[in-house]
KOLDO-415231 format. One record per residue: residue in three letters; residue number from 1; x, y, z of N, C-alpha, C in turn. Coordinates in Angstrom, 3 decimals, decimal comma. Atoms other than C-alpha are relative to their C-alpha. Layout:
// KOLDO-415231
('ALA' NUM (X Y Z) (X Y Z) (X Y Z)) ...
***
This chain:
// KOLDO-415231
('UNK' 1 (1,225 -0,066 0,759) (27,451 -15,260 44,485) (-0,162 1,425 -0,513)) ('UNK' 2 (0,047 -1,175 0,474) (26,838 -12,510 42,311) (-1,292 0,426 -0,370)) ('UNK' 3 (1,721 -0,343 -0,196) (23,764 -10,442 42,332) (-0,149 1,542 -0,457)) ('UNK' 4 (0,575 -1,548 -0,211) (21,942 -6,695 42,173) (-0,777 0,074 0,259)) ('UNK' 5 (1,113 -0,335 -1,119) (19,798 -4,654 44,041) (-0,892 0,210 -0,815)) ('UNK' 6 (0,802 -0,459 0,959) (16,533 -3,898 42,440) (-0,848 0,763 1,462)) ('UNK' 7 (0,834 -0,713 -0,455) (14,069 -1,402 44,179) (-1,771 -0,160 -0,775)) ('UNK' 8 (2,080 0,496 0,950) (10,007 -2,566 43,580) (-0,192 1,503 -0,337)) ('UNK' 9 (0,708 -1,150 0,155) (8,069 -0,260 41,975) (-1,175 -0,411 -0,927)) ('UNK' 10 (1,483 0,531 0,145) (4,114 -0,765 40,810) (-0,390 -0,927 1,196)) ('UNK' 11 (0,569 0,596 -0,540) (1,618 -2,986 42,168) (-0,309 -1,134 0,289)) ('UNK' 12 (-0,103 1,977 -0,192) (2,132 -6,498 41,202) (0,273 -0,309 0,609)) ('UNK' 13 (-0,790 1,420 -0,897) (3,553 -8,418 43,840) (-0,336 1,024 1,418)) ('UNK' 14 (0,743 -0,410 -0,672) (0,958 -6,591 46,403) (-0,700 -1,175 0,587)) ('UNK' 15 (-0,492 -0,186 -0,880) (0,816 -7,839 49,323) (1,504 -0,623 0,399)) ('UNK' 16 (-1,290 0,552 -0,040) (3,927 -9,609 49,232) (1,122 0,777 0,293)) ('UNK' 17 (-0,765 -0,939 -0,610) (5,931 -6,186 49,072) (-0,683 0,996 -0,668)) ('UNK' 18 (1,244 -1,126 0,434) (4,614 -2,810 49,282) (0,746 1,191 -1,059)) ('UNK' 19 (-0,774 -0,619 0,888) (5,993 -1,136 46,033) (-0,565 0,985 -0,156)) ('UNK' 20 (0,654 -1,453 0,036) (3,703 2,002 46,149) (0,833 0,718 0,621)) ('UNK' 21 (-1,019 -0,632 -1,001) (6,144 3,218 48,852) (1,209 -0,349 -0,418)) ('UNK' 22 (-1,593 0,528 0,357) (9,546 1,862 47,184) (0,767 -0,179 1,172)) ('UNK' 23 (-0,455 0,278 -0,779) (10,158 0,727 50,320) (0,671 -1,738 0,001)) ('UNK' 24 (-0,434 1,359 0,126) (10,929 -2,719 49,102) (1,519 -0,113 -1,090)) ('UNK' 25 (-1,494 -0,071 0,257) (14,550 -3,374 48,285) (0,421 -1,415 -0,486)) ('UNK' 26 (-0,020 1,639 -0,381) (15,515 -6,801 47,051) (1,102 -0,406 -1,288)) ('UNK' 27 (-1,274 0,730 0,891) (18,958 -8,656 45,813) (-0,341 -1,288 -0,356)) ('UNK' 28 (0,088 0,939 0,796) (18,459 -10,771 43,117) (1,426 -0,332 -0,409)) ('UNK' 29 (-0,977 0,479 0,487) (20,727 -13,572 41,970) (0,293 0,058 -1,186)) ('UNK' 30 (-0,045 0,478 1,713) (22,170 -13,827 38,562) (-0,357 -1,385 -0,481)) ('UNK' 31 (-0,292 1,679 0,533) (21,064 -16,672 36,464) (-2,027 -0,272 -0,008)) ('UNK' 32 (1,266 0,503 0,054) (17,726 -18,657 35,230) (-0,055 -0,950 -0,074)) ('UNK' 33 (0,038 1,477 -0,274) (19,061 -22,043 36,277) (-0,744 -0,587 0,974)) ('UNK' 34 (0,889 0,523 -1,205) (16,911 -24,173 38,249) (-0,955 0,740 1,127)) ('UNK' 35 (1,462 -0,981 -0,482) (13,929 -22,097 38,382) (-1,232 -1,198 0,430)) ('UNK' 36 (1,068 1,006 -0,871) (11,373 -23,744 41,066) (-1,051 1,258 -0,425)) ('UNK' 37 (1,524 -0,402 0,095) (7,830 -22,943 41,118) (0,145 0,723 1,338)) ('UNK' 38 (-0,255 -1,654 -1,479) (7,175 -19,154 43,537) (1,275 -0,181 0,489)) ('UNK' 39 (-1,372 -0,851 0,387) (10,268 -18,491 42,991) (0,039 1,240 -0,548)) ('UNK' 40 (0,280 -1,440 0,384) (10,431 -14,573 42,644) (1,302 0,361 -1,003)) ('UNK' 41 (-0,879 -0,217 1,224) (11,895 -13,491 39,369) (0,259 1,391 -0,835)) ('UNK' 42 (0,287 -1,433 0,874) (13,004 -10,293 37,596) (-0,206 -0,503 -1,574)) ('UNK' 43 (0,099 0,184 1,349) (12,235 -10,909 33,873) (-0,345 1,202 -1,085)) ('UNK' 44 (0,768 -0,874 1,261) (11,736 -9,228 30,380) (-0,767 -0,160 -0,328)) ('UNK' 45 (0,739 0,524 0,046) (8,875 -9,377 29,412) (0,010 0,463 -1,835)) ('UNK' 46 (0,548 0,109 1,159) (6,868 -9,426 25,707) (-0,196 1,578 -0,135)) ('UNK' 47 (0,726 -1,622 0,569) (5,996 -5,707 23,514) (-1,696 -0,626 0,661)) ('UNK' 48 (1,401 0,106 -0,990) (2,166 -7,620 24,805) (0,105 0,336 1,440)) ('UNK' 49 (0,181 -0,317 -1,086) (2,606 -6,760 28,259) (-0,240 1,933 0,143)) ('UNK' 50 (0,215 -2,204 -0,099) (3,163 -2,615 28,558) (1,377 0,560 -1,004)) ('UNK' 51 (-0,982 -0,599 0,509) (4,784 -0,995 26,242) (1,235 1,286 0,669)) ('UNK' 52 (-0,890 -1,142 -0,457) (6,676 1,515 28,685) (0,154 -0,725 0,823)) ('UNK' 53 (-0,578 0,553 -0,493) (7,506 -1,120 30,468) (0,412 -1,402 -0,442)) ('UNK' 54 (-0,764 1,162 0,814) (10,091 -4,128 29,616) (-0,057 -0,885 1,559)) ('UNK' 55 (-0,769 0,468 -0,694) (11,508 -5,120 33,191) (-1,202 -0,151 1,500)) ('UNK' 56 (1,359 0,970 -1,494) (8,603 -7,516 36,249) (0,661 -0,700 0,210)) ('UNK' 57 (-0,507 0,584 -0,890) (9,288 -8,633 38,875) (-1,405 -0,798 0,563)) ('UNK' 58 (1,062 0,790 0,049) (6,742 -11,806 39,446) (0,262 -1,511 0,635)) ('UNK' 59 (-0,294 1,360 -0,491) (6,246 -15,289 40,709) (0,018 -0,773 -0,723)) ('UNK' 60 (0,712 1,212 1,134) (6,345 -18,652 38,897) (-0,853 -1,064 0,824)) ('UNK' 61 (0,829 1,166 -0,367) (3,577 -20,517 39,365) (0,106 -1,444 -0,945)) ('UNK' 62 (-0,293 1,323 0,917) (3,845 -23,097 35,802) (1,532 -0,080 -0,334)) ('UNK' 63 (-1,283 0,252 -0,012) (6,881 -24,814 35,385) (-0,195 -1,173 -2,150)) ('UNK' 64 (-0,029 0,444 0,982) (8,049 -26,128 31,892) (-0,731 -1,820 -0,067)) ('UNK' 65 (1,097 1,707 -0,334) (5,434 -29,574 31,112) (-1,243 0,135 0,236)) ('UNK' 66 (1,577 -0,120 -0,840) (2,435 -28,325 33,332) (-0,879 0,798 -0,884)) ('UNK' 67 (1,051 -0,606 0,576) (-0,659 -26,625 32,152) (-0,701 0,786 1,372)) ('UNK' 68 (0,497 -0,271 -0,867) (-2,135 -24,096 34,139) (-1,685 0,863 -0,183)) ('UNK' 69 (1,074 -0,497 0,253) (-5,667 -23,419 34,723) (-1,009 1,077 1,184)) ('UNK' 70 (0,946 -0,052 -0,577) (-8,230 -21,693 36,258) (-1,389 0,371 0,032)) ('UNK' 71 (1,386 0,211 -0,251) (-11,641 -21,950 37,557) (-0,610 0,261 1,838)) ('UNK' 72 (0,852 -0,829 -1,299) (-13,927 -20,309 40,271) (0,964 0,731 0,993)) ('UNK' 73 (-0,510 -0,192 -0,795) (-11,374 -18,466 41,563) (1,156 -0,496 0,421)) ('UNK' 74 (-1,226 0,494 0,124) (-8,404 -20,838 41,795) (0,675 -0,611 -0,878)) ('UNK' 75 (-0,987 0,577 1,146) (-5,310 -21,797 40,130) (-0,196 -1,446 0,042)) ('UNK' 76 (-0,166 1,933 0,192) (-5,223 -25,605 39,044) (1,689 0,048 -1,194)) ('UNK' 77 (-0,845 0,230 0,638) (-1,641 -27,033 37,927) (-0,314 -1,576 -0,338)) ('UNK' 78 (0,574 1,163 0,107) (-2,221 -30,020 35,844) (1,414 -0,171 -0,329)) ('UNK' 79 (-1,429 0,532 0,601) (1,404 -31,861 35,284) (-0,171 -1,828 0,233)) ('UNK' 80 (0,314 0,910 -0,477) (2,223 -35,493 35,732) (-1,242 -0,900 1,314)) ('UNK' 81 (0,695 0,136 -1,484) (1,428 -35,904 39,460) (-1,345 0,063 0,230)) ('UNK' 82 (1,693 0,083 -0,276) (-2,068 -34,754 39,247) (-0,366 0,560 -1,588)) ('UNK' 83 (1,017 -0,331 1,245) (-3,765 -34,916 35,692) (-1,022 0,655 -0,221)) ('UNK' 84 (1,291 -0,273 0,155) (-6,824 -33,517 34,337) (-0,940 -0,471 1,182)) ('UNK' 85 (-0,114 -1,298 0,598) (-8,387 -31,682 36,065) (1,005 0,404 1,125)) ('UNK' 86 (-1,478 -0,873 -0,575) (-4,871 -30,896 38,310) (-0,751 0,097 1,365)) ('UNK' 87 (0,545 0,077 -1,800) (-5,203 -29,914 42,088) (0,521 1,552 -0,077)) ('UNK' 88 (0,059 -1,388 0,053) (-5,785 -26,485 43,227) (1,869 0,307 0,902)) ('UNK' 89 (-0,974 0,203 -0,313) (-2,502 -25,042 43,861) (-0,130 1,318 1,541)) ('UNK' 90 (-0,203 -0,417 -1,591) (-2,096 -24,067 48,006) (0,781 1,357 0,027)) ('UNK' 91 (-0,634 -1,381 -0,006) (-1,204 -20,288 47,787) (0,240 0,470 1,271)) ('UNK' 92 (-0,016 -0,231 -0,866) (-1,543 -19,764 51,065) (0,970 0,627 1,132)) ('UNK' 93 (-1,228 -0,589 -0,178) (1,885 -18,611 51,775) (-0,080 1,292 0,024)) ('UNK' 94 (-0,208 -1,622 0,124) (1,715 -15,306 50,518) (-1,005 0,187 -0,379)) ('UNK' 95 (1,994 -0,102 0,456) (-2,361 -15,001 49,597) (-0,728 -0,457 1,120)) ('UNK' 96 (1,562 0,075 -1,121) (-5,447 -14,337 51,971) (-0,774 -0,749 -0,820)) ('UNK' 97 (1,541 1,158 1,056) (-8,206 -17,042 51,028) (-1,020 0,717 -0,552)) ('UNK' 98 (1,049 -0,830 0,970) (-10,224 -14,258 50,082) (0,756 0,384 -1,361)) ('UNK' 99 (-0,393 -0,551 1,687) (-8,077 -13,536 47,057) (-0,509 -0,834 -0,767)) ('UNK' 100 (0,749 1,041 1,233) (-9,642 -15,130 43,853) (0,788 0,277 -1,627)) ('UNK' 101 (-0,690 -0,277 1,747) (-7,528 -15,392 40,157) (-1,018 -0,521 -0,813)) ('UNK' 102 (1,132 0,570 1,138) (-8,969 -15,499 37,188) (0,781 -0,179 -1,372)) ('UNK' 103 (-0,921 0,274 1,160) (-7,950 -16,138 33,616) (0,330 1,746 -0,174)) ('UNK' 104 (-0,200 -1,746 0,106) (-8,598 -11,700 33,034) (0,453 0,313 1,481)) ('UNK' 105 (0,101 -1,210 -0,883) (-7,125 -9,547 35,895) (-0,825 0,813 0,502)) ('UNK' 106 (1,102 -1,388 -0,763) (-9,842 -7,414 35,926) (-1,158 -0,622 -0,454)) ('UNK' 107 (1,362 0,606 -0,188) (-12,727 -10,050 35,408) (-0,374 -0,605 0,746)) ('UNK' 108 (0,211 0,968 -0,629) (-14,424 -12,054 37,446) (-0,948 -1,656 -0,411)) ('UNK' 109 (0,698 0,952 0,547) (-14,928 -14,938 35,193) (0,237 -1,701 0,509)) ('UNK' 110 (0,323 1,594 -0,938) (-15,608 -18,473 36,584) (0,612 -0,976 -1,265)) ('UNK' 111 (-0,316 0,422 0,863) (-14,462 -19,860 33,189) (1,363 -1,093 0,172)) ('UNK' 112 (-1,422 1,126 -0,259) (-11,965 -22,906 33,403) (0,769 0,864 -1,307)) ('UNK' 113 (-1,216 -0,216 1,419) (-8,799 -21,778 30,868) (1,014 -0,964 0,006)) ('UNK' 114 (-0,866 0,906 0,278) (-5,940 -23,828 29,847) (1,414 0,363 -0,513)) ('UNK' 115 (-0,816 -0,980 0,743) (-2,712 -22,666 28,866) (1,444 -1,836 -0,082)) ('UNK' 116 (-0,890 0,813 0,166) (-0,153 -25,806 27,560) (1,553 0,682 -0,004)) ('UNK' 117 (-1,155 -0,521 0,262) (3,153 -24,861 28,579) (1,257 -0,767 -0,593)) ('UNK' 118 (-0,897 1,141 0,678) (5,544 -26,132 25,958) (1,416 0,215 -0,133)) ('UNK' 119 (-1,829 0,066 -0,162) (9,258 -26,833 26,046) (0,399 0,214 0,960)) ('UNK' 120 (-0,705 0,034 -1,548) (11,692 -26,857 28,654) (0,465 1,535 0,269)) ('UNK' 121 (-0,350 -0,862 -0,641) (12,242 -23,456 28,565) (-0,784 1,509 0,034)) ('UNK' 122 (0,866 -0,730 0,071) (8,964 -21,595 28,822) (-0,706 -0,140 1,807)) ('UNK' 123 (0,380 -0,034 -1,598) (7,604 -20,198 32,536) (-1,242 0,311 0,151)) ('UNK' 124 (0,650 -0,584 -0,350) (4,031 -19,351 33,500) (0,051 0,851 1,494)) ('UNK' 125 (0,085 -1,231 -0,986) (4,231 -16,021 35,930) (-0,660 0,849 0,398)) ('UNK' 126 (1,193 -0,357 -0,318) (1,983 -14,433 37,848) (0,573 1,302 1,319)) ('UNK' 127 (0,586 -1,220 -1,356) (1,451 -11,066 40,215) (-0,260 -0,484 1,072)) ('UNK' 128 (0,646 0,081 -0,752) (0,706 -11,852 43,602) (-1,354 0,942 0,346)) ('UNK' 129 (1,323 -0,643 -0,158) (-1,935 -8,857 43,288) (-0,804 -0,363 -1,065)) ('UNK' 130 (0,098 0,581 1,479) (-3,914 -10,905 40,784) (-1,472 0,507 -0,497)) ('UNK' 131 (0,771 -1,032 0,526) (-6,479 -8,148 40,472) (0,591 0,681 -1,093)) ('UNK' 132 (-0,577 -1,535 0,517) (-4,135 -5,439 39,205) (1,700 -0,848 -0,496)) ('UNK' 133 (-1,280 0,415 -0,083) (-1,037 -7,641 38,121) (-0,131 -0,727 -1,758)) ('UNK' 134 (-0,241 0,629 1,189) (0,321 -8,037 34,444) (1,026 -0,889 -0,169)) ('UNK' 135 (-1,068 1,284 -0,471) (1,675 -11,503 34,186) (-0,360 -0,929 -1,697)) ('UNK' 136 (-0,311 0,697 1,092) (1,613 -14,284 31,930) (-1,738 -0,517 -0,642)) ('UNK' 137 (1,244 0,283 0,540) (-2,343 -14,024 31,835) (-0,154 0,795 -1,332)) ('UNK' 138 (0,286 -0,381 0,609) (-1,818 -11,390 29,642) (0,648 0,332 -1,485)) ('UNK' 139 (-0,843 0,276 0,868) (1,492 -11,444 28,057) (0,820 -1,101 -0,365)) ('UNK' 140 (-0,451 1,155 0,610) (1,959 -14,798 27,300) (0,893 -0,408 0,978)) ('UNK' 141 (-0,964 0,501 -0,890) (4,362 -17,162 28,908) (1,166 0,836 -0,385)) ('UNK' 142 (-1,785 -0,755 0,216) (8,228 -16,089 29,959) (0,550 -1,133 -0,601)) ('UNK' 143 (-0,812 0,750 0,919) (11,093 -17,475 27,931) (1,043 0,084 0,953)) ('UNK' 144 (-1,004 0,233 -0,950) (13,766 -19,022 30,447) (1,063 1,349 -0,630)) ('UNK' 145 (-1,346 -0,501 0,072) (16,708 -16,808 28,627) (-0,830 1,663 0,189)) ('UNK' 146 (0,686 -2,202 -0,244) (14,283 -13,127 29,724) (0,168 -0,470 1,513)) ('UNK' 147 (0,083 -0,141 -1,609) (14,669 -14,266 33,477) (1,802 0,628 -0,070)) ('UNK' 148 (-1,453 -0,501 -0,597) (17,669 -12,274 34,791) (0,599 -0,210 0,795)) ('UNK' 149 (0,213 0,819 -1,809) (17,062 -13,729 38,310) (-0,244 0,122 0,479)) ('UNK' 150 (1,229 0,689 -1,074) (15,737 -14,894 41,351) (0,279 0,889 1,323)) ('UNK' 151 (-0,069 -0,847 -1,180) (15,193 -12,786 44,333) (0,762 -0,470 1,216)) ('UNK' 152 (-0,748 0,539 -0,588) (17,461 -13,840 47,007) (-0,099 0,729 1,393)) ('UNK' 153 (0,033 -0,884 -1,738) (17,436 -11,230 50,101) (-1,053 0,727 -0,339)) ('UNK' 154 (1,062 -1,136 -0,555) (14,679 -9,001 51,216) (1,630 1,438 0,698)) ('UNK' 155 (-0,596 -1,146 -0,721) (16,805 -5,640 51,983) (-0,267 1,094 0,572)) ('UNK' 156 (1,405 -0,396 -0,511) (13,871 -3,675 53,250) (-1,009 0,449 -0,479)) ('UNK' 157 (-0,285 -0,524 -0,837) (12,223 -2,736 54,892) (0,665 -0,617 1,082)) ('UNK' 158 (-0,449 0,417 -0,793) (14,112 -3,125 57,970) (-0,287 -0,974 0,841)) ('UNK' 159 (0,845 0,670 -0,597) (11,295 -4,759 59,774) (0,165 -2,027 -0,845)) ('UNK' 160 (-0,005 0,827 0,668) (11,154 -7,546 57,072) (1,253 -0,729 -0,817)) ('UNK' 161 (-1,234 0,214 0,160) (14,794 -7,881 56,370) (0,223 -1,545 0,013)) ('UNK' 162 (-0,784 1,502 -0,260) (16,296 -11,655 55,152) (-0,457 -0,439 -1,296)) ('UNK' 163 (0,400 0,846 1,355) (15,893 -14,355 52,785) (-1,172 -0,141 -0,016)) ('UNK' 164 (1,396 0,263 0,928) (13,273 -14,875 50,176) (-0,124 -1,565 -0,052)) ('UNK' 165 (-0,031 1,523 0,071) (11,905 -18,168 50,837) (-0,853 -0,625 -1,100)) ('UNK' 166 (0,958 0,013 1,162) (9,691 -20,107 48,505) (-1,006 -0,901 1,246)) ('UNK' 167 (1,323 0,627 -0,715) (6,424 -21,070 49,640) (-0,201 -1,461 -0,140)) ('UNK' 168 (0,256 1,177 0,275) (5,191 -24,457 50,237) (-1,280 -0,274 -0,023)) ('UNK' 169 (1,074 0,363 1,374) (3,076 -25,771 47,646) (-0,528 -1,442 0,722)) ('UNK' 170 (0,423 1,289 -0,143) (1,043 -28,930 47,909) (-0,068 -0,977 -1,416)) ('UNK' 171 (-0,290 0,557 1,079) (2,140 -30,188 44,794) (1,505 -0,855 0,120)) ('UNK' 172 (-1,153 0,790 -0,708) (5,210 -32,956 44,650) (1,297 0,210 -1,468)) ('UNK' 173 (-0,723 0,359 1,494) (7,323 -31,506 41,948) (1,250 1,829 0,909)) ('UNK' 174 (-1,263 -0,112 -0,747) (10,023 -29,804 44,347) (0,628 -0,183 0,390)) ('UNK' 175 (-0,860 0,662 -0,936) (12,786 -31,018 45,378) (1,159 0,822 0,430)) 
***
């Protein structure tokens, strides 16, 4: 399997790994085949995201089909399985129940949003710090051929050393 190391750096994917300290180390696979939902991804992103920066490292929460929304605080994925208005999606993996998303980063608006994700090869991606995290709320969805790939080992810190697992969702569209 062929891979490279990447070293975090910013704040997105707070608490998940602590990139203020570049103490987080992590071998990603090559490739943007059979991208599951929180699945950790390096990608390119859009000139809308930061212009002095091209290259996030983020989760996928929407998968090509779904629509993702939210309201009071949580994500809703609406796809087959659960229609209008979708089922809140079980973060609980890597998120304290006090965290709250919103459609803005830095609002706290209660506002349902909607975002149709179209074609098979478009991703909605998201920050685990979803205060302070530029993702696909702000620069639009990812385009399967900007993922570079999927996080695969934790290389430290030492303490936290191993595979990157993916969280389990309460949604039925993993297999």
């Amino acid at each position: 399997m062929k891979g490279f190391l990447v070293v975090m750096m910013g704040k997105g994917m707070f608490p998940t790994f602590n990139q203020e300290k570049l103490e987080d180390k992590l071998y990603f696979q090559y490739g943007n085949n059979d991208i599951k939902q929180g699945d950790i991804v390096l990608l390119v992103t859009s000139s809308k995201c930061d212009p002095q920066k091209d290259l996030y490292i983020k989760r996928i929460i929407g998968l090509p089909g779904e629509r993702i929304a939210f309201e009071n605080g949580k994500v809703y994925v609406i796809n087959k399985e659960h229609p209008t208005p979708g089922i809140i999606l079980d973060e609980s993996d890597y998120l304290s129940p006090s965290v709250k998303t919103f459609k803005n980063p830095t609002q706290n608006d209660g506002l349902r949003f909607e975002e149709k994700l179209v074609g098979q090869n478009e991703y909605f991606f998201m920050g685990d710090n979803r205060g302070g995290s530029t993702d696909s709320r702000i620069c639009g969805l990812g385009q399967k051929e900007a993922i570079l790939g999927r996080a695969f080992f934790r290389v430290t810190p030492e303490e936290k050393r191993g595979f990157v697992k993916l969280p389990k969702y309460n949604i039925g569209n993993l297999d």
